[in-house]
N, C-alpha and C positions, 0 to 999 in steps of 0.2 A: 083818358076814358071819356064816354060822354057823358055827358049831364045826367046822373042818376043812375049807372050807370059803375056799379063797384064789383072790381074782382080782389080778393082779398086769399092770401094762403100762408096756413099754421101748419107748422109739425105737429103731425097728430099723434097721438099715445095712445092711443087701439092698437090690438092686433089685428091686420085684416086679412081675409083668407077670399082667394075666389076660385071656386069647386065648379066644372061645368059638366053633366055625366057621370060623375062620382069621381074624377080625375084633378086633382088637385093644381090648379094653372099658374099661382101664383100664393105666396103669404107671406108676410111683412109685418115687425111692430114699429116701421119708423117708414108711414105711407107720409105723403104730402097731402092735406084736407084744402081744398079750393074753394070757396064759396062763391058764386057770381050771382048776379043780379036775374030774377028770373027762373033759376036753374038751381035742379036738387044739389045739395052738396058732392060733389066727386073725390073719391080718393086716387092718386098717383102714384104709383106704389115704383118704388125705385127695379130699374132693370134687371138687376141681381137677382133679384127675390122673385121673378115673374120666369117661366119655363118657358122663354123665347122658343128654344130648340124645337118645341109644338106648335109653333105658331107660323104660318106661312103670309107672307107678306100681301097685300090687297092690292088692285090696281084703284082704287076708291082714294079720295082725300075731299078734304071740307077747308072751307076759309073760316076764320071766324076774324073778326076785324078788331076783337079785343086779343087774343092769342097768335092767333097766325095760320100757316096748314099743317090741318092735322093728316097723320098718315096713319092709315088702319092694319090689320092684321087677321087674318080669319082662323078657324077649324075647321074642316070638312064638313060636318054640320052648322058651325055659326058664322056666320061669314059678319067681317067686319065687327068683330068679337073685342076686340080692344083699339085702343088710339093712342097716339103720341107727338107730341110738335115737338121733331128733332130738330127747328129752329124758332123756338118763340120768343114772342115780342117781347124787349127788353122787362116792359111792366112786368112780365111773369115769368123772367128765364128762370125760375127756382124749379118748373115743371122739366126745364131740358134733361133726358137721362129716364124719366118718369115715363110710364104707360098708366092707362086710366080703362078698367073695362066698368061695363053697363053694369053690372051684377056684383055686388062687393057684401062680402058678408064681414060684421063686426064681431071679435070672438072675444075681445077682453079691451 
């Protein structure tokens, strides 16, 4: 990592749900909480618990030089609506398997 410069991730013990259009996309009580340096905290909510089958794959990806490339997922209205590095940097392979979207609601 760089100098100042911390990614840090716990098993989180919330429940998290994420609802987009009244349609339920995903929910999990065993998400992965990431903290990074800079950036609001993110939940990774394991593959299982996320309704892939709604989700069409993007042609979009990002680098990030502390994780790796992300590769996104859209809805017909939210494009690039979720993300996931199905190869991340050893410091974080605990996210590999894990999808992260923008909008995560906390329900317990």
């Amino acid at each position: 990592m760089t100098q100042g410069h911390t990614i840090t991730i716990e098993q989180g013990a919330q429940r998290v749900r994420v609802v987009h259009d009244g349609q339920v996309l995903a929910e999990s009580g065993r998400p992965l909480v990431l903290h990074e340096t800079g950036c609001p905290a993110r939940y990774y909510i394991p593959s299982e618990d996320v309704r892939t089958e709604l989700l069409a794959p993007s042609d979009t990806t990002t680098y990030c030089p502390f994780k790796g490339t992300a590769s996104y997922w859209s809805l017909p209205d939210a494009p690039d609506l979720v993300w996931a590095y199905e190869d991340p940097k050893a410091e974080v392979a605990a996210i590999k398997g894990h999808l992260c979207f923008y909008e995560v609601e906390v329900v317990g």
